[in-house]
C-alpha positions in Angstrom: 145.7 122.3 47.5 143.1 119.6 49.0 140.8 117.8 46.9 137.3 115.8 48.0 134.8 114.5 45.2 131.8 112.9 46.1 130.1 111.1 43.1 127.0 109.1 43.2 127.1 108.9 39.7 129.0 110.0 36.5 126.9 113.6 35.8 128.2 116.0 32.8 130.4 118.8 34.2 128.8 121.4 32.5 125.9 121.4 35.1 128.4 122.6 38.1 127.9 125.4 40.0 131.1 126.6 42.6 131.0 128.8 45.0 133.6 130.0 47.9 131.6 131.9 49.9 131.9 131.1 53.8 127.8 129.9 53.8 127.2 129.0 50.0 124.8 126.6 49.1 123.4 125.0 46.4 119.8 123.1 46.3 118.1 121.1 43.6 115.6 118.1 44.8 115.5 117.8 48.1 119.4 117.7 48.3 121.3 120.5 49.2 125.3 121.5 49.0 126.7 123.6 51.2 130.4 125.0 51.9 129.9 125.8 55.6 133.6 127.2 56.5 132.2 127.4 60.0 135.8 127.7 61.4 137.6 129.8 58.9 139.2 131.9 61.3 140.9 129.6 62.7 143.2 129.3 60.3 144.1 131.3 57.0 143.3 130.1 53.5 140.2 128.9 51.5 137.8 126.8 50.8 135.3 126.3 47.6 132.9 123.4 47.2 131.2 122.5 43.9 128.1 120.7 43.1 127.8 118.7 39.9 124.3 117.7 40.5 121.2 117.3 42.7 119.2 114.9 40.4 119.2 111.2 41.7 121.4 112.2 44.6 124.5 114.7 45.3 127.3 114.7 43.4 130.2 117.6 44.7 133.7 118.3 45.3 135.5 120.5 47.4 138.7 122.0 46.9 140.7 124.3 49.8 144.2 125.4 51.2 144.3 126.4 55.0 147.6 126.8 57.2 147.7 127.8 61.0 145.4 126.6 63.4 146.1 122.9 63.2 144.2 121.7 65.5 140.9 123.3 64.8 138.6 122.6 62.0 138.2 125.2 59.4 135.3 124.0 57.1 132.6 121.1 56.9 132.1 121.0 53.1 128.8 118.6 53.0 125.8 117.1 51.2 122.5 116.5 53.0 118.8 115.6 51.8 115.3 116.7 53.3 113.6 114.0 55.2 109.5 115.9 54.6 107.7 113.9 57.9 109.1 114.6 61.4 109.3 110.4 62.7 111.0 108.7 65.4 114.2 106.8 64.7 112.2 103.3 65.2 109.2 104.1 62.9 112.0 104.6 60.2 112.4 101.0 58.8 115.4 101.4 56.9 118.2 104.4 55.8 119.8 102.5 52.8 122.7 104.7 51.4 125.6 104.9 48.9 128.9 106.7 48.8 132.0 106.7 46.7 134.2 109.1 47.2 138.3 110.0 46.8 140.8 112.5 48.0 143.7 114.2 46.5 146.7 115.9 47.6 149.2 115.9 50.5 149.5 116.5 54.2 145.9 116.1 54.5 144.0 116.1 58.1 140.0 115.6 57.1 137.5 113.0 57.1 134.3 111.2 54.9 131.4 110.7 57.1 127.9 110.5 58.2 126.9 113.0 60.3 123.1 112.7 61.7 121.5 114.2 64.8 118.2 113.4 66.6 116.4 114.6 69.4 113.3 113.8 72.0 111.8 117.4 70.3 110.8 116.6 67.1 111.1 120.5 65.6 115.1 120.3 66.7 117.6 122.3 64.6 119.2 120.0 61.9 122.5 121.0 63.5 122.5 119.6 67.0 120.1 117.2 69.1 120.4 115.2 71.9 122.6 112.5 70.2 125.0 112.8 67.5 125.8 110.1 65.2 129.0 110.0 63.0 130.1 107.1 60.9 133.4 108.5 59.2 134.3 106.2 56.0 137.8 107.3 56.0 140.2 109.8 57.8 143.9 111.1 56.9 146.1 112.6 59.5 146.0 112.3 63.1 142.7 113.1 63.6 140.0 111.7 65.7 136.2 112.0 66.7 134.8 113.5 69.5 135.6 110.7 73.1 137.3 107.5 73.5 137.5 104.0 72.4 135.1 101.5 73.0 136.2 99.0 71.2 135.5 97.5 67.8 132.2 96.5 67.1 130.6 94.6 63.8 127.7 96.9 61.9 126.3 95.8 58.6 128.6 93.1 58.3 132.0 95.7 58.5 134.3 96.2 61.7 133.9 99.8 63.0 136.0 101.7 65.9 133.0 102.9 68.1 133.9 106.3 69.8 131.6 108.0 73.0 132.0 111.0 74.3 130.5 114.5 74.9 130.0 117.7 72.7 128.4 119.7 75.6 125.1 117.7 76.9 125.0 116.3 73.5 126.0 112.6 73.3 128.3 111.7 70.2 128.6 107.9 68.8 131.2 107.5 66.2 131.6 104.9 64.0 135.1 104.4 62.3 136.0 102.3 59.8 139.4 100.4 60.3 140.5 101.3 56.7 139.2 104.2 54.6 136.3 102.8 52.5 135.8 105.2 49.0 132.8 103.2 48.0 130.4 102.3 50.6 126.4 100.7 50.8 124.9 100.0 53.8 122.1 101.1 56.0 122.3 104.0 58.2 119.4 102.1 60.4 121.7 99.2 61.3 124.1 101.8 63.6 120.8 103.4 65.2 119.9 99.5 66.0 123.3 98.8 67.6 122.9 101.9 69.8 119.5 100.7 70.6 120.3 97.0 71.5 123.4 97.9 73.1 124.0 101.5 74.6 120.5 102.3 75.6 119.2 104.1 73.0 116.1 105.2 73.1 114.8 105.2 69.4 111.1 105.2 70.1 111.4 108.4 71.4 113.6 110.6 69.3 113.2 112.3 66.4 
């Protein structure tokens, strides 16, 4: 069995909630939890995800077992938080953010990241946009984002492996960090203002 925990903060255990259920979610604080086995059938097995709490951030772990289907991904166990005022990408002046994080267990083929979309219409589904951008803090197995290579590049003072490529009209950026990093501060801005300044992205006019 596979083993994620995500922890801002040390929390008591005794506030956790689990749940396996395909679509569970839990939501406290303008942070929600969610299981999301959006590709169960893929494969056979399970997946549970657990939050310890939504008070000052999102604290959760995930636990699951899947076999068959290699290839294909079986569940996006994640944490997000409610941004209240529809803005562009430039009015935003800064995304500072935290992660510390660890994995357990063997023959593992997942990732840690960021995972953000935006579009020119500012009532898009929180799911999909015009542009995709990933910046995956760590990744076991032989696994890899969405498009090719373009190189290393230096964001916030760290060395990423920028990916490009397609997910249907949808244009994907990933970020990769050269070695898995389980605690992480930054500023989600400073990736927004490299595709900006250097891959023509236009952050006046998406949302």
């Amino acid at each position: 069995m596979k083993f994620l925990q995500v922890l801002p903060a040390l929390i008591p255990a005794a506030l956790a909630q689990t749940s396996c259920d395909q679509w569970a979610t839990f939501t406290g604080n303008g942070y929600t939890v969610s299981n999301n086995l959006w590709g169960a059938s893929a494969g056979s097995g399970f997946g549970c995800v657990t939050a310890v709490s939504l008070s000052g951030g999102a604290s959760w772990h995930a636990d699951w077992q899947w076999s068959g289907g290699q290839n294909n991904v079986k569940s996006y166990q994640n944490s997000q938080i409610a941004i209240p005022q529809k803005r562009t990408v430039n009015s935003i002046s800064s995304m500072p953010t935290t992660a510390s994080w660890s994995y357990s267990g063997s023959n593992i083929r997942a990732n840690v990241a960021y995972d953000l979309f935006t579009a020119a219409n500012p009532n898009h589904v929180t799911y999909s946009g015009d542009y995709e951008l990933m910046i995956w803090l760590g990744k076991y197995g032989d696994i890899g984002p969405i498009g090719s290579s373009q190189g290393t590049v230096n964001v916030g003072g760290q060395s990423w492996t920028l990916y490009y490529g397609y997910n249907g009209a949808m244009q994907v950026y990933s970020f990769v960090a050269q070695t898995n990093t389980t605690n992480y501060s930054g500023d989600v801005k400073n990736f927004f203002n490299y595709l900006r300044d250097n891959k023509g992205y236009n952050a006046a006019g998406q949302y």
